[in-house]
N, C-alpha and C positions, 0 to 999 in steps of 0.2 A: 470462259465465255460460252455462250449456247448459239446455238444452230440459228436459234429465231435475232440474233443478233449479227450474226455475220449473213446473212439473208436480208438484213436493213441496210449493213453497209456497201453490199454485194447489190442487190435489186433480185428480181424474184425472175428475172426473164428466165424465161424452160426454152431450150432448143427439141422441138420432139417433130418424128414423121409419121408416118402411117407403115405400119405392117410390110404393106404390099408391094413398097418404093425400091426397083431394085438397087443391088452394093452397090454399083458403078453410081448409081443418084444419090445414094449416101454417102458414098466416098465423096462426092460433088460440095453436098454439104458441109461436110464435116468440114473442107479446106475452104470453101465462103465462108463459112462461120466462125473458121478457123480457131473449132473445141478439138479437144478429145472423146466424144462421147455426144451419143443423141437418144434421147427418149425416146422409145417408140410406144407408140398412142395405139388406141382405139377407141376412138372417142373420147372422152374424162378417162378413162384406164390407161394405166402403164402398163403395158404387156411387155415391156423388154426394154432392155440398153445395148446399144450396141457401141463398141468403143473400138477407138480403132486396134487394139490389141484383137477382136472380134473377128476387124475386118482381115490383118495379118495370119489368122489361123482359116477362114476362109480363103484366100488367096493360096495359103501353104497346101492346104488338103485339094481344092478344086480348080488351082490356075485359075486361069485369066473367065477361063466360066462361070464362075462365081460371079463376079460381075456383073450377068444378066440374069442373075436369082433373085427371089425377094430378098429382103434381112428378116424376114421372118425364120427362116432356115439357120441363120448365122446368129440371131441376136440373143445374149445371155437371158432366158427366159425366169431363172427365179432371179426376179430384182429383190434386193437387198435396200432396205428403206432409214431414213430418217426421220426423227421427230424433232419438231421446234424447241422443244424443252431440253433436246439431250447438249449435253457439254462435249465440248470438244474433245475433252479427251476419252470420252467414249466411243466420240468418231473416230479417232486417230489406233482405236483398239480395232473395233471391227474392220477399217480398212484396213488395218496391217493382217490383222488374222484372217481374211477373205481375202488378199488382195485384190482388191477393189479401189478405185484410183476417183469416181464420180457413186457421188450417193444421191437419189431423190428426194427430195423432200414431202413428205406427205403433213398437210394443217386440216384437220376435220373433213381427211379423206380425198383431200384434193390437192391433185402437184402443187406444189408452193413454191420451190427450185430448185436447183441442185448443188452440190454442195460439193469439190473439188480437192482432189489431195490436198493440190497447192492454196485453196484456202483455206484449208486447217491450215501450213506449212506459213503462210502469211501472217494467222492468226498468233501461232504458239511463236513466232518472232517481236511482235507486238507486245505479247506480254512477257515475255523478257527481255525488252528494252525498255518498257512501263516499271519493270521489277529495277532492274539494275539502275535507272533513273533513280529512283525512291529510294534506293541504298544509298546510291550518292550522296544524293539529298541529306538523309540520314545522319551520312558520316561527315558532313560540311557543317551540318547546322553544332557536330557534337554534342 
């Protein structure tokens, strides 16, 4: 399966803030929206993600004062990107080898959405229940 498909059955919504929004308002976020992870913008650009693995090593290193910093200071600054055309299991390579849990998606340079461990982990379930189905099938028709 590829990226630009589970993106159609997913929807393209991007959770993203601005830069300058401090933890404690991202922290806010992240449990309204209740993701793991939020784009951060500036403008049309991704300049970062912040996931709450992010927010856990902030909080570890600066207490409770992190908090009233931006996430500019906190947020994983080289994002790691996806394209519509890659297959899942390219994804499911580069998040295991970076661990990285949300990927963005980029379509002719522009967020298009983001793309979830757990929906690869939905996805590679999918097909093999589609697989083992068809085997069955297979071995009933004889």
């Amino acid at each position: 399966m590829l990226v630009a498909e589970i993106l159609k059955d997913k929807g393209e919504a991007v959770y993203h803030i601005g830069p300058d929004l401090t933890l404690g308002e991202a922290c806010g976020e992240l449990d309204r929206l209740r993701v793991g992870a939020l784009m951060i913008c500036d403008g049309d650009r991704v300049v970062g993600v912040l996931s709450e693995r992010d927010v856990v090593r902030a909080v570890a290193q600066d207490g409770q004062a992190a908090l009233d910093r931006p996430v500019s200071v906190f947020m994983t600054s080289e994002v790691v990107f996806a394209a519509p055309a890659e297959s899942v299991a390219v994804l499911m390579s580069r998040m295991t080898d970076r661990r990285i849990r949300h990927l963005p998606v980029l379509r002719d340079g522009r967020l298009a959405g983001v793309i979830s461990i757990g929906d690869v982990v939905k996805c590679q379930i999918a097909e093999a229940t589609q697989e083992a189905e068809s085997l069955r099938t297979y071995i009933a028709a004889g």
